[in-house]
MARTI-415678 format. One record per residue (C-alpha): residue number from 1; x, y, z. Coordinates in Angstrom, 1 decimal. Example, Ala and Ser with C-alpha at 12.3 -4.5 7.8 and 13.67 -1.06 7.14 Angstrom:
2
[1 [12.3 -4.5 7.8]];
[2 [13.7 -1.1 7.1]];
This chain:
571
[1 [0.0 0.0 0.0]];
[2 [3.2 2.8 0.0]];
[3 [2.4 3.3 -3.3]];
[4 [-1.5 3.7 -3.3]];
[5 [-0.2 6.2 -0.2]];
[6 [2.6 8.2 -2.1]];
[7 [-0.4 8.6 -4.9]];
[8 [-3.1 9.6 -2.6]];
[9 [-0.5 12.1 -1.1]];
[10 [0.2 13.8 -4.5]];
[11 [-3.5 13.8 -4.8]];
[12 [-3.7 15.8 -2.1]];
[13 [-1.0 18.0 -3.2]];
[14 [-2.9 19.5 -5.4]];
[15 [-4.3 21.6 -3.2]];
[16 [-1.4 23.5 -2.4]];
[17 [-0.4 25.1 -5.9]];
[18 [-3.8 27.3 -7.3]];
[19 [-4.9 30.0 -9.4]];
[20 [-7.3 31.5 -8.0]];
[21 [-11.2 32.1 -9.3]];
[22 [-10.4 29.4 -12.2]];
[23 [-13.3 27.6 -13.7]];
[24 [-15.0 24.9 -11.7]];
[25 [-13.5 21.9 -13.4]];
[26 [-10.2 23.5 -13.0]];
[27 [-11.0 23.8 -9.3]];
[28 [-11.4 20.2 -8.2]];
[29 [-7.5 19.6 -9.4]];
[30 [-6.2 23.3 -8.2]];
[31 [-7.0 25.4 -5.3]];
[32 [-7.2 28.6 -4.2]];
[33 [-3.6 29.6 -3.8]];
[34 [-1.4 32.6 -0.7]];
[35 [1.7 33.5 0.9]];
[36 [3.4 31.3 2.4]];
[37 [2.2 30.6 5.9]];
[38 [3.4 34.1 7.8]];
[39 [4.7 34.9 11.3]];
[40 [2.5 36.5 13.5]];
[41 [2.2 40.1 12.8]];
[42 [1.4 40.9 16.2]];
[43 [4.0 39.3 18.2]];
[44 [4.5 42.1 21.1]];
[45 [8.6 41.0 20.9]];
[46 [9.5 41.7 24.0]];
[47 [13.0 43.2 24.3]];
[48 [15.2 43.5 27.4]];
[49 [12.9 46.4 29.0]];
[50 [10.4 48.4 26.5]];
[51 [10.9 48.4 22.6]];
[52 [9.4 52.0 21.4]];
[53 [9.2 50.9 17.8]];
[54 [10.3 47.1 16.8]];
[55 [7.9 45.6 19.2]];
[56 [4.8 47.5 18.2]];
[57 [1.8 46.0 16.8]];
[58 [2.5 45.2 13.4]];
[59 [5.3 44.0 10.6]];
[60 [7.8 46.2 9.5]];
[61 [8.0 47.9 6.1]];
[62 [6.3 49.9 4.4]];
[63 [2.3 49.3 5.6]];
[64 [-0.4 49.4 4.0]];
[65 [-4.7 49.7 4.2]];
[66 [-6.8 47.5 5.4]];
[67 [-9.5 50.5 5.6]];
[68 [-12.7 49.5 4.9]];
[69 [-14.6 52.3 2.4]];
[70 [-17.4 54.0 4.1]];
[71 [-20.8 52.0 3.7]];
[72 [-22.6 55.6 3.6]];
[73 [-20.6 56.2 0.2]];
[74 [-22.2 53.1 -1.2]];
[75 [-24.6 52.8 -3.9]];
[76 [-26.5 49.8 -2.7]];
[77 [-25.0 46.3 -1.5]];
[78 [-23.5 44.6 -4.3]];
[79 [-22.1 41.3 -4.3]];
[80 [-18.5 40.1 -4.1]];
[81 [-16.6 38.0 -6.7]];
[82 [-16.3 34.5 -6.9]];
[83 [-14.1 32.5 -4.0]];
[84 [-12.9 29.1 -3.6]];
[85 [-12.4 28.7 0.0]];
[86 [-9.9 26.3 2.2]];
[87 [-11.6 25.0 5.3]];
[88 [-10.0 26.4 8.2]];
[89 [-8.7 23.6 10.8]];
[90 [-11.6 24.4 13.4]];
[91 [-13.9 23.7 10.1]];
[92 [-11.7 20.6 9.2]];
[93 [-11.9 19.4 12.3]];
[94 [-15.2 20.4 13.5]];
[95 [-16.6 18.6 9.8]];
[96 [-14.5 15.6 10.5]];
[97 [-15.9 15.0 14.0]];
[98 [-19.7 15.5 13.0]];
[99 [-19.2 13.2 10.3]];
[100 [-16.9 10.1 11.6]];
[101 [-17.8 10.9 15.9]];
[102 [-15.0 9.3 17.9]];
[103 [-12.7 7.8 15.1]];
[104 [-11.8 11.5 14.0]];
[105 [-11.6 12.5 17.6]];
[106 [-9.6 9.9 18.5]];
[107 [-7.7 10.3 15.4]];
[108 [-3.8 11.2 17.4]];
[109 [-2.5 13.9 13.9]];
[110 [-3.8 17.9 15.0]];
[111 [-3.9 19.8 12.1]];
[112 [-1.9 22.5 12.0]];
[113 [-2.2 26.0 12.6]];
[114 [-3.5 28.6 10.3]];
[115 [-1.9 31.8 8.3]];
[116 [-3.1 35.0 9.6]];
[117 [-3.7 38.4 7.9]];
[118 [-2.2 41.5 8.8]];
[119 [-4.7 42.0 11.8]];
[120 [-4.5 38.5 12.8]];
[121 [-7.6 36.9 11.6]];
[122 [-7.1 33.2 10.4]];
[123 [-10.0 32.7 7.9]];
[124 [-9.0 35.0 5.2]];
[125 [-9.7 32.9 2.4]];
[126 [-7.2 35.0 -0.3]];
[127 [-4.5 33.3 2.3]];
[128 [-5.4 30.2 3.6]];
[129 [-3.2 27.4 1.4]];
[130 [-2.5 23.6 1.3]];
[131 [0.9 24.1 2.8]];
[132 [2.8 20.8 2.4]];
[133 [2.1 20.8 6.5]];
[134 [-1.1 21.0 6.3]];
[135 [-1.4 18.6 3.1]];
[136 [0.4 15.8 5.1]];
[137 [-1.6 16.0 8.2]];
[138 [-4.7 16.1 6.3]];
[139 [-3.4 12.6 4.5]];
[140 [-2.3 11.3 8.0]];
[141 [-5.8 12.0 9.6]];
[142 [-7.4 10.6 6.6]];
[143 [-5.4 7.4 7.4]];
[144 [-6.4 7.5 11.0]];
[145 [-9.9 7.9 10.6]];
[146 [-10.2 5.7 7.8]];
[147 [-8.6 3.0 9.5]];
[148 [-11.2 3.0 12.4]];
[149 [-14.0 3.6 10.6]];
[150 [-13.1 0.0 8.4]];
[151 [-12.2 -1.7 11.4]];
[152 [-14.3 -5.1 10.7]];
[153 [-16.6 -4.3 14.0]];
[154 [-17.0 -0.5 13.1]];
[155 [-18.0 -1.0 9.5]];
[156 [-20.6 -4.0 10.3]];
[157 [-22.2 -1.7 12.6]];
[158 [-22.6 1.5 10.6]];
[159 [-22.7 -0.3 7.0]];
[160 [-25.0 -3.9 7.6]];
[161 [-24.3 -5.1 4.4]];
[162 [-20.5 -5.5 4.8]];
[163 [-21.5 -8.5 6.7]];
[164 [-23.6 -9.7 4.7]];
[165 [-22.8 -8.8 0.8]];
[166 [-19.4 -7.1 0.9]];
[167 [-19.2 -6.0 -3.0]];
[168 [-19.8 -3.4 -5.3]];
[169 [-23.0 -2.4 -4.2]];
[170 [-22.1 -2.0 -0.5]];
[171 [-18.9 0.0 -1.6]];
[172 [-21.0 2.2 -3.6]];
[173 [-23.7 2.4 -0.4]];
[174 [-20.4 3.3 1.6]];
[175 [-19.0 6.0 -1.2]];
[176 [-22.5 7.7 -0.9]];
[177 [-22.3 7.7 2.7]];
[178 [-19.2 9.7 3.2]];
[179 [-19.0 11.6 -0.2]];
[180 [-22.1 13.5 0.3]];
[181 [-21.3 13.8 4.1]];
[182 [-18.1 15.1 2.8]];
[183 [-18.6 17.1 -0.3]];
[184 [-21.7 18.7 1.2]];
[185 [-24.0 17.9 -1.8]];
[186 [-25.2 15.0 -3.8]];
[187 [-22.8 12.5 -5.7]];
[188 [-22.6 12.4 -9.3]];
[189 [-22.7 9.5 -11.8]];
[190 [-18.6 10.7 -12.3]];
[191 [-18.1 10.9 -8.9]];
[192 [-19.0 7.6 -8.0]];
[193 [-17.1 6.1 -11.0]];
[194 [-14.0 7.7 -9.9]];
[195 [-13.9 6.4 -6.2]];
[196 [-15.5 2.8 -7.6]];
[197 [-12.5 2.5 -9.8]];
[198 [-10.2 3.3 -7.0]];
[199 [-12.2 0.6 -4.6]];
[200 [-12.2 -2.4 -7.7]];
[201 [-8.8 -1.5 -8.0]];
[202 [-7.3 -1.6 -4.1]];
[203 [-9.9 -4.6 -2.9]];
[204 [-8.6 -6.2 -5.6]];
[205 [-5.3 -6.7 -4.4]];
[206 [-6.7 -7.2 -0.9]];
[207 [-9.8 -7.1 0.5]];
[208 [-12.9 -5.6 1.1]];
[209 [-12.6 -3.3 3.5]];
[210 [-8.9 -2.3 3.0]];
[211 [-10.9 -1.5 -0.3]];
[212 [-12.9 1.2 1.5]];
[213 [-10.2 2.3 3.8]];
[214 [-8.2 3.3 0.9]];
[215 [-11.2 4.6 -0.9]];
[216 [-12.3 6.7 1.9]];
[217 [-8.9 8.3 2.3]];
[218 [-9.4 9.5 -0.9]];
[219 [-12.6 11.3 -0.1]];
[220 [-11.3 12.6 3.2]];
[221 [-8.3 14.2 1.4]];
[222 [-10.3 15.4 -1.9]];
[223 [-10.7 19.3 -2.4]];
[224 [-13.9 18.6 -2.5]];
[225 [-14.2 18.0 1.1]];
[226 [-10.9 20.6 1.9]];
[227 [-12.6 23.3 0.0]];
[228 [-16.3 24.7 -0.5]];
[229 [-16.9 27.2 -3.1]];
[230 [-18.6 30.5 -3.9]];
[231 [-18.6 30.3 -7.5]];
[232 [-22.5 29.4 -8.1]];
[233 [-24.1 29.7 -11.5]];
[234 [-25.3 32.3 -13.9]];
[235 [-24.5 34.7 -10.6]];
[236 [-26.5 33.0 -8.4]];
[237 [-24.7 30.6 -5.5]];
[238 [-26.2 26.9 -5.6]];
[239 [-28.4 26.1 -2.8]];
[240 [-25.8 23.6 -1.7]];
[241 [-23.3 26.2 -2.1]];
[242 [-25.8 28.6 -0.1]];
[243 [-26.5 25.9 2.7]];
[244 [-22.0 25.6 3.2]];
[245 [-21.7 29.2 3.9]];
[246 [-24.5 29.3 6.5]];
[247 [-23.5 26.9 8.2]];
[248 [-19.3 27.2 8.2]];
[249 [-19.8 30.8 8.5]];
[250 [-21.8 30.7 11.7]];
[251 [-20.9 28.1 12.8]];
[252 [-17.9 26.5 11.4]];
[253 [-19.2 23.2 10.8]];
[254 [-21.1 21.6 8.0]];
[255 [-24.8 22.2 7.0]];
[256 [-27.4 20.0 9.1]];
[257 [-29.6 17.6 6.7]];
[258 [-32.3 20.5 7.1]];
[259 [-30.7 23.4 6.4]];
[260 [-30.1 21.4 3.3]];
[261 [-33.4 20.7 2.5]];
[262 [-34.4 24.3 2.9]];
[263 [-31.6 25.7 0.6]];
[264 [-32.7 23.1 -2.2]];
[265 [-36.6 24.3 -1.3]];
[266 [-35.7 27.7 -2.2]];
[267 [-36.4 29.0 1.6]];
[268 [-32.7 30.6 1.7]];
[269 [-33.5 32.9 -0.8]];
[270 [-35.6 34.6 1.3]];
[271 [-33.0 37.0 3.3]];
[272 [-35.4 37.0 6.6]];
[273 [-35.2 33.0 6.2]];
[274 [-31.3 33.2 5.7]];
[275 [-31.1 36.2 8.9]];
[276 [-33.0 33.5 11.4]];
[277 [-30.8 30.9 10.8]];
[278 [-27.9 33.0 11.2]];
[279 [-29.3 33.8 14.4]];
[280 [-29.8 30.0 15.6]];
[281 [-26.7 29.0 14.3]];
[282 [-24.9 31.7 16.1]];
[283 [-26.7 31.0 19.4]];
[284 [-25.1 27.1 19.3]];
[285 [-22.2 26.5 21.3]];
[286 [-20.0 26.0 18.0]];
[287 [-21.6 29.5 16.8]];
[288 [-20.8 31.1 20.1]];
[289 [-16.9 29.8 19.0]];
[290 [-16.6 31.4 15.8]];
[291 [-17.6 34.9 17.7]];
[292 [-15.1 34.1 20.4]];
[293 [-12.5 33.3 18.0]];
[294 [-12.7 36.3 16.1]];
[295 [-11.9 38.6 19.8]];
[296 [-9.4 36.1 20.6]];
[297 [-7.6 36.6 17.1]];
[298 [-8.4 40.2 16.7]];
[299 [-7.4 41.7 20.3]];
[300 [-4.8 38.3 21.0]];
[301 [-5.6 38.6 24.3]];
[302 [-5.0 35.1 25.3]];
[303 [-1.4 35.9 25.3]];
[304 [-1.6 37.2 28.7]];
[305 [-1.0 33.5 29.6]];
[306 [2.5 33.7 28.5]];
[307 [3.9 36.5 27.6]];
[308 [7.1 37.4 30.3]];
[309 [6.3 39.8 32.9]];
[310 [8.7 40.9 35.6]];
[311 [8.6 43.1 38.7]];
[312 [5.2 41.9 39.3]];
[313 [2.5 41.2 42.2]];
[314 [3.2 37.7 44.1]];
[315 [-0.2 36.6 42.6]];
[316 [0.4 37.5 38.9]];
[317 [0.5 34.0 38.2]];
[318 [-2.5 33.1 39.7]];
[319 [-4.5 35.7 38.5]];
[320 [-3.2 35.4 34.9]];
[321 [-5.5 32.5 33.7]];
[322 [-8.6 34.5 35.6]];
[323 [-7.5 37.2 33.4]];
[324 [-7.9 35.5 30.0]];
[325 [-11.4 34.1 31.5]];
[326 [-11.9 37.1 32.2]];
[327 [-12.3 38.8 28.9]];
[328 [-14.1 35.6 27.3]];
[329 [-16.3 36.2 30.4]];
[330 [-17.3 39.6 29.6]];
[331 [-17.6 39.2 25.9]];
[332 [-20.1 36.6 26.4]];
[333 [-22.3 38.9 28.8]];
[334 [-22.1 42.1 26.6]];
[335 [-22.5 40.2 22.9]];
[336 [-24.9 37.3 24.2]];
[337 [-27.0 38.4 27.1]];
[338 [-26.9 42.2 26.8]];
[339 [-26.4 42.2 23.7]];
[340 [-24.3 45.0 23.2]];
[341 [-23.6 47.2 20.0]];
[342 [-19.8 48.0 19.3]];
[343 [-20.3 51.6 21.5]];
[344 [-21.1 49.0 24.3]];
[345 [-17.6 47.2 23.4]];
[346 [-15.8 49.9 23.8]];
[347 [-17.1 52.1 27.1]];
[348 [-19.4 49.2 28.8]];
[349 [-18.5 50.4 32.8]];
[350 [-18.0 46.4 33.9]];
[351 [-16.5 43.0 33.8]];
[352 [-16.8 39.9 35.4]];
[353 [-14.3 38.9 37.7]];
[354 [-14.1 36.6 41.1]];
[355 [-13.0 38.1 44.6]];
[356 [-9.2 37.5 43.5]];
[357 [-9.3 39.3 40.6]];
[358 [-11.6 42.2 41.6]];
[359 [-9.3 42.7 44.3]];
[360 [-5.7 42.6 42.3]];
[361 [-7.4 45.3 40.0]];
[362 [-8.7 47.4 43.1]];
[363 [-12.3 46.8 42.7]];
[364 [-15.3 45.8 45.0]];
[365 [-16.9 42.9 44.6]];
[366 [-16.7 39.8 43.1]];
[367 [-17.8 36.0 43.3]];
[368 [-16.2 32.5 43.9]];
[369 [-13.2 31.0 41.4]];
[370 [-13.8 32.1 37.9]];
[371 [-12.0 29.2 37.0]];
[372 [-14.6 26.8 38.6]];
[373 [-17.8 28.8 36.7]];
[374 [-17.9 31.4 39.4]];
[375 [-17.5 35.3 39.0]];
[376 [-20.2 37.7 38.9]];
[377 [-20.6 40.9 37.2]];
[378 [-18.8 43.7 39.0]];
[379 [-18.2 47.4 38.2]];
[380 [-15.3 49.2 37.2]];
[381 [-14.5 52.4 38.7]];
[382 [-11.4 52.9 36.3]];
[383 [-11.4 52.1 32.7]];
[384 [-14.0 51.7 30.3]];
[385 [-15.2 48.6 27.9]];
[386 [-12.9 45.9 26.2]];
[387 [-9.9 48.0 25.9]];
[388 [-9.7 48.2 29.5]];
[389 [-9.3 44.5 30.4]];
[390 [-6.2 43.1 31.9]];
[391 [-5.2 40.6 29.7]];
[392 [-5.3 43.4 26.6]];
[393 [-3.6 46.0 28.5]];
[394 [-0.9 43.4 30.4]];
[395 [-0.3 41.8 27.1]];
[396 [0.7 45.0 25.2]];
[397 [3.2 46.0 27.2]];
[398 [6.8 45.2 27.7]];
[399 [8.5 43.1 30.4]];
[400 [8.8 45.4 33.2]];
[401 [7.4 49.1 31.7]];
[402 [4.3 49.7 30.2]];
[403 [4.4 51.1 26.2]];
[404 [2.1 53.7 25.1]];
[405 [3.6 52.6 21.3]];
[406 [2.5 48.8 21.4]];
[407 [-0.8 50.4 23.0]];
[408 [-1.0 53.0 20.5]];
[409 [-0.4 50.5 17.2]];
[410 [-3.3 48.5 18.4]];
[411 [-5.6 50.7 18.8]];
[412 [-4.7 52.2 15.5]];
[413 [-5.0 49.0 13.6]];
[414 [-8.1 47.3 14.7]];
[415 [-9.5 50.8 15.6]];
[416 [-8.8 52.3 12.9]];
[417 [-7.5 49.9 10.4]];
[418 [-4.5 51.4 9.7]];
[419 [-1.7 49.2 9.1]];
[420 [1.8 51.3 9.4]];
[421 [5.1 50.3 8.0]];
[422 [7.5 50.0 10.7]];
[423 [11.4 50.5 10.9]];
[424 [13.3 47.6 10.9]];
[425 [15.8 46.1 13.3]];
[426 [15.0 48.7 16.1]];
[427 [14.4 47.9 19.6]];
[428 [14.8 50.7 21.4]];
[429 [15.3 50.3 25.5]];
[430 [13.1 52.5 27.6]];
[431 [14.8 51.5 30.6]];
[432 [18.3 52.0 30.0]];
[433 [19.9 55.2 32.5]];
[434 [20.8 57.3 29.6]];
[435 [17.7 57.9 28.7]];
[436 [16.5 61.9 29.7]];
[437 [13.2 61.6 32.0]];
[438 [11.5 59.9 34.9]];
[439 [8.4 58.3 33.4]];
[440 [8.2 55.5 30.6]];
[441 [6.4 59.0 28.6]];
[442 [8.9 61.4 29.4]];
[443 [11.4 58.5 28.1]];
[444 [9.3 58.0 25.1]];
[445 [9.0 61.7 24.2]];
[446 [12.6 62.3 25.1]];
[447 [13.6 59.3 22.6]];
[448 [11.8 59.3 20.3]];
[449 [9.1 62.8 20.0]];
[450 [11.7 64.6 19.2]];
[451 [13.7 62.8 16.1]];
[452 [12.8 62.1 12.6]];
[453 [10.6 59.3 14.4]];
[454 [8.4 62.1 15.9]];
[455 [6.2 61.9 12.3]];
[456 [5.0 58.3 13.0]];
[457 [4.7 58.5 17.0]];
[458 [2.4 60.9 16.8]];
[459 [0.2 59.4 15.1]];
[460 [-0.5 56.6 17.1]];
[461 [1.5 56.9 20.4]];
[462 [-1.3 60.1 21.8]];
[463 [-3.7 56.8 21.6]];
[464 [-1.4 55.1 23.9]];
[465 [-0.5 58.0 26.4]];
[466 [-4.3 57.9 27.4]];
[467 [-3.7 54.0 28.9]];
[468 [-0.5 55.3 30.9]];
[469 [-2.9 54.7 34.6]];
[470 [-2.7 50.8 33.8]];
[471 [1.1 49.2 34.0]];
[472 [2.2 46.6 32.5]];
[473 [0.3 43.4 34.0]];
[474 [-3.0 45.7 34.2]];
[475 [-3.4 47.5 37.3]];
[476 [-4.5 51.1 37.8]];
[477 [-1.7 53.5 39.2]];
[478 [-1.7 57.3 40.0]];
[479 [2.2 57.1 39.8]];
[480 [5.1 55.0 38.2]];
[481 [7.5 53.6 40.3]];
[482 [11.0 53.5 39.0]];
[483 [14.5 53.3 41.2]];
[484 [15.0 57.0 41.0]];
[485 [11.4 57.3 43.0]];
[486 [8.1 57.9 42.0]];
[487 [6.3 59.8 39.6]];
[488 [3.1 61.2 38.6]];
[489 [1.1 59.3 35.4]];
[490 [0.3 62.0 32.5]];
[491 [-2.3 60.3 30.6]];
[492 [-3.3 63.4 28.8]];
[493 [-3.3 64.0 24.9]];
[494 [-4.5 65.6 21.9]];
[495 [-5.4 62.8 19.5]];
[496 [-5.3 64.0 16.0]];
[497 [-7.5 60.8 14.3]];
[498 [-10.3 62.2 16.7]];
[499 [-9.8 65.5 15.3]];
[500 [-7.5 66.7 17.8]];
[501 [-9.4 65.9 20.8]];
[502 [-7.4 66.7 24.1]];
[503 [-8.2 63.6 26.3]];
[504 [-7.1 62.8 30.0]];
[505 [-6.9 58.9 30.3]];
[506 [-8.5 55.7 28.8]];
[507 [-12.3 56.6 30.0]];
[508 [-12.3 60.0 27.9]];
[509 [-10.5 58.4 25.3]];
[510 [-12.3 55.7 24.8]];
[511 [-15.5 57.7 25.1]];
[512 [-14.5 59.7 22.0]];
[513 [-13.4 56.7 19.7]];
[514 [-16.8 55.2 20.3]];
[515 [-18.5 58.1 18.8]];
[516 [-15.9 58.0 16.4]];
[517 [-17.4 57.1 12.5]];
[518 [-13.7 55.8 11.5]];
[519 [-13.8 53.8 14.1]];
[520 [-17.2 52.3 13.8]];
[521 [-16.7 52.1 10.3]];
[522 [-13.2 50.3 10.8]];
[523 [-14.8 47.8 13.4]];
[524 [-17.9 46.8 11.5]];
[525 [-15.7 46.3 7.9]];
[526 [-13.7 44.2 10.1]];
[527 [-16.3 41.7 11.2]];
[528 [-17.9 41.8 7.8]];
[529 [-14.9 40.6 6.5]];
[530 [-14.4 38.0 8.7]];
[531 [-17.8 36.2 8.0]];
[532 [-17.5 36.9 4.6]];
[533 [-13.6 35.4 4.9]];
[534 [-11.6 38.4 2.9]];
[535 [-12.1 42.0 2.2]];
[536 [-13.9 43.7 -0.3]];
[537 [-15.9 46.9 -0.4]];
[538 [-19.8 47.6 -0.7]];
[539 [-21.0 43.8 0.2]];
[540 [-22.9 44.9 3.1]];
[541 [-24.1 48.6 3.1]];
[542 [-27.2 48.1 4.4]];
[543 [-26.2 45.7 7.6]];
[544 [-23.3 48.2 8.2]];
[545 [-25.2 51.4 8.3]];
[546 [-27.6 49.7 10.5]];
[547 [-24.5 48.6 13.6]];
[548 [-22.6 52.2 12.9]];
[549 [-25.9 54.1 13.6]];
[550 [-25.9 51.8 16.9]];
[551 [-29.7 50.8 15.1]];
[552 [-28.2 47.0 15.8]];
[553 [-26.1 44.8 18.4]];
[554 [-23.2 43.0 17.3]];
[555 [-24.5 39.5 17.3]];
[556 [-27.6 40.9 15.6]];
[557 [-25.2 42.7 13.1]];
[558 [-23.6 39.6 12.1]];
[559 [-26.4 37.6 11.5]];
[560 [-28.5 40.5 9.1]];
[561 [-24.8 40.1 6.7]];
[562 [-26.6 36.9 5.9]];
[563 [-29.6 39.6 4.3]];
[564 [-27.1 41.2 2.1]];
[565 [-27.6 39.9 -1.8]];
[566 [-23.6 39.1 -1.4]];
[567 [-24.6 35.7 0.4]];
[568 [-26.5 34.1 -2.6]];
[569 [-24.7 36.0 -5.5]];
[570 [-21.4 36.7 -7.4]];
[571 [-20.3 39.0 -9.7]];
């Protein structure tokens, strides 16, 4: 069988070089084709003390736009071109599991990790590739699930007539099985002559069911099971085609066996139909993951649990898992049960923390463990909304200062979707004793406010200057404490992308950029893009006027892009 594997494996490789929007037919043998997989853009790079510059939010070079255009200066919604689209590995696996239950769970290969775009998000279809990683442990889980699932007491359970008449006919009861499960539609006469031939031609040389093991690696592996396209006919998506997005874009697992049967009834054309499900699917735990995963990508907040912190409180350890919870915690209450619109996001007045936590921030309050499903809501009496949580402020920051810059550079790019180039090969040491001033500001402004740098810094760092009251593992503070003594916290600005607003600290700060239509323009192309898996302009006017006039919450919003004419057409 090393040969039948080496060919199944080159089978599979042809998913990893693609031209992208070919013609159907072309489509089953190529895929949709990216960079190679990139490191990750936001990687705080933590220097000895506090990198000004190299460890700021972004790559280096020479930037770029990921601005979404204004849905005001839109025509109408109009639909987006044509995409072939690589299942991401929480789709992979999540499809793999519904369909083969413990023998993919079981299954010992992971698949690995995806590429991420310039702000981080791992679904961007114009990226996500058949990397000869990925390629090889998609062949190796194939192996592993097929293996169980041909095991003689698995397959006389779930297919009877192995047992009893193990031929043709049973292999082609088996292909049906799995290829429709797989492809997400019905088989074709072609189809099941292709994956008949390759049965006749393995159980041939052995058996029966090394016959369908070999056959259903094959399907496994197929881009017809990796992949799901947006190509549709005549302009209009198939209902198949229509009944795949739902479901992997809300979800991130395949379409149920009804929402099927609604797509080929012609109920999904009906954009009130397509809205409710969206709703439904998104209320499901696995719906409730694709929001969470978006935060967790967007804000990479969960790297509070290991980025390196010193000069810390003796219960920073402790407290840093409570802090990721934290967050995930929060989100869930604002999004889910108060559903809460993105001005909520950014200034809501509480989180959800236990005593521990409440107490290590400075607040009242506070329930049992948060790690064993305790914590209660409690209210903040500094900082407003998502931007004030621990794990976001404590993980951009630097080992033992704080940095406005790092601070700055996020807010600027998922804020305002603004993607800087960055010098190179700089890693400028806030801590070092040459350096003129007391604060980590005055050292900052000293540095770098006042040389050719100045241009940059000020575009981004006065967002940054307004978090200076929280340190660098998230605690509040009226003063820094350094070994020359300590010092009063300026958290003042004037913030030139909110048309030189002057600002004192994150509250007033905050409560400008949510009024701000940059902002709520640069937040709501952002999540529009990651349902629809790439950018593009004018998709989803109408759903995006809606959640930037605050008309709409964020779960709400995400569900009514299912209404937009770009979920059933293509140009």
């Amino acid at each position: 069988m090393k040969a039948l594997r080496s060919f199944l494996l080159g089978d599979a490789h042809l998913a990893r070089n693609a031209l992208p929007c070919a013609l159907l037919a072309l489509l089953l043998s190529l895929s949709a084709c990216g960079p190679p997989q990139s490191e990750d853009p936001d990687d705080p790079g933590d220097g000895s003390g506090g990198s000004a510059t190299s460890g700021g939010d972004g790559d280096t070079g020479s930037g770029g736009s990921m601005v979404p255009q204004d849905p005001n200066s839109c025509a109408e919604s109009t639909p987006g071109t044509r995409l072939v689209r690589r299942l991401t590995r929480r789709e992979l696996t999540n499809t793999q599991q519904d369909i083969f239950g413990d023998a993919a769970s079981s299954a010992p290969t992971a698949l690995p990790g995806d590429a991420v775009d310039r702000i981080r998000l791992s679904n961007d279809s114009s990226i996500l590739q058949m990397t000869q990683d990925t390629t090889q442990a998609v062949l190796d889980r194939a192996e592993e699930i097929a293996t169980a699932v041909t095991a003689p007491e698995s397959l006389n359970s779930s297919l009877p007539c192995a047992s009893s008449s193990p031929d043709a006919t049973c292999a082609s009861e088996f292909i049906k099985k799995y290829g429709e499960a797989l492809f997400r539609r019905t088989l074709d006469q072609a189809d099941l002559d292709r994956y008949l031939a390759l049965y006749d031609s393995v159980s041939g040389a052995s058996d029966f069911n090394t016959g369908l093991k070999w056959t259903l690696v094959g399907l496994i592996q197929s881009p017809h099971a990796v992949y799901r396209t947006e190509l549709g006919q005549g302009g209009a998506l198939t209902p198949y085609e229509i009944a795949s997005e739902l479901s992997y874009d809300y979800s991130a697992s395949p379409p149920s066996a009804d929402l099927i049967a609604k797509a080929l009834s012609g109920e999904l054309d009906d954009p009130e139909t397509r809205y409710e499900e969206a709703k439904k699917l998104l209320a499901t735990e696995r719906g409730g993951e694709v929001v969470h995963q978006f935060f967790e990508e967007w804000l990479n907040y969960r790297d509070i649990l290991t980025v390196s912190r010193a000069k810390t409180p003796d219960n920073f350890e402790a407290v840093r898992p409570k802090m990721a919870l934290e967050t995930r915690r929060f989100l869930e209450t604002l999004l889910f049960e108060k559903e809460g619109n993105i001005s909520d996001l950014l200034t809501a007045n509480y989180t959800i923390a236990d005593q521990e936590l409440a107490s290590y921030y400075g607040f009242s309050g506070g329930s049992a463990d948060i790690t064993q499903d305790g914590g209660s809501e409690v209210e903040r009496t500094y900082g407003l909304g998502l931007f004030a949580q621990g794990s976001v402020t404590g993980t951009m920051s630097s080992i033992t200062i704080t940095s406005p810059t790092r601070r700055g550079l996020l807010l600027l790019r998922r804020l305002f979707c603004e993607v800087p180039g960055l010098p190179e090969a700089i890693n400028f040491d806030l801590t070092v004793s040459e350096l003129e001033g007391n604060t980590t500001r005055e050292r900052l402004e000293a540095s770098h406010l006042s040389t050719s740098c100045a241009k940059c810094h000020e575009r981004f760092d006065p967002l940054g200057f307004g978090f200076e009251h929280f340190d660098h593992v998230g605690r509040y503070r009226e003063e820094e404490v350094t070994d020359n003594g300590s010092f009063p916290i300026n958290a003042s600005a004037t913030v030139a992308l909110l048309d030189d607003l002057a600002i004192d600290g994150q509250e007033q700060l905050m409560t400008g950029l949510s009024t701000s239509s940059a902002v709520l323009s640069c937040v709501s192309g952002t999540l529009s893009n990651y349902v629809y898996g790439g950018q593009a302009d004018c998709r989803d006017k109408d759903a995006r006027v809606r959640i930037m006039s605050g008309e709409t919450s964020i779960v709400d919003y995400l569900a009514e892009l299912a209404r937009e004419p770009h979920f059933v057409e293509r140009k």
